[in-house]
C-alpha positions in Angstrom: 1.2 -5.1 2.3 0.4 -1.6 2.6 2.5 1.4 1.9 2.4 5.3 2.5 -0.9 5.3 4.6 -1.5 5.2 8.4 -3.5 2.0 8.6 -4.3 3.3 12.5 -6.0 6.7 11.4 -7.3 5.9 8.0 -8.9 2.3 9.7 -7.8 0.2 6.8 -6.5 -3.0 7.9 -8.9 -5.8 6.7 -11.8 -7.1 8.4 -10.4 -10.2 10.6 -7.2 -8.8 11.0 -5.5 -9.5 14.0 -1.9 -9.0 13.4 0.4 -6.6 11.6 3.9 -6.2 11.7 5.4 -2.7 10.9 8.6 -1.2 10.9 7.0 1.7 12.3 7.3 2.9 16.0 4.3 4.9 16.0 2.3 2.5 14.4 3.3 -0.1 16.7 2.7 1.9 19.4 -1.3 3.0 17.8 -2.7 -0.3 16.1 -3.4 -2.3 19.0 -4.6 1.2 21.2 -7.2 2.3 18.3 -8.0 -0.7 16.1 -7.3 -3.5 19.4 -4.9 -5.0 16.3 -1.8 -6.5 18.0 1.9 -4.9 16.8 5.1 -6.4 16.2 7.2 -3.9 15.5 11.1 -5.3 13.4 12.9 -3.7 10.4 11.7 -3.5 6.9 13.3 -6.8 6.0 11.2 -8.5 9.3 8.2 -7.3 7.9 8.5 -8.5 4.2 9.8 -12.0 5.6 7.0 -11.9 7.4 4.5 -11.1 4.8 5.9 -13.9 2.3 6.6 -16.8 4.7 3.8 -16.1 7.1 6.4 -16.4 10.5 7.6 -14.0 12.6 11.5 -13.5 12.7 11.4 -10.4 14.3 12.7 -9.9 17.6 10.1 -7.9 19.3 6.2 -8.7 19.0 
């Protein structure tokens, strides 16, 4: 989980990382274009389900 930072611009998604879900547009749109990190962009409640069961319920990726 990360909160109140731009993980695009401040480069500060974990080694390894290959996936992050946001409920941000711009981030969405960034990640993959600057850190090659692939998007899936849902509402908050997507992206803590998301973080505590591990599955995408989203409905965009």
């Amino acid at each position: 989980m990360l909160t109140d930072s731009c993980p695009a611009m401040s480069r500060s998604a974990p080694p390894g990382t290959k996936v992050f879900a946001t409920d941000s547009a711009k981030q969405a749109h960034y990640l993959p274009a600057i850190l090659g990190i692939e998007a899936w962009f849902g509402t908050l409640a997507d992206c803590i389900d998301a973080a505590v069961t591990g599955i995408w319920k989203g409905e965009l990726r």
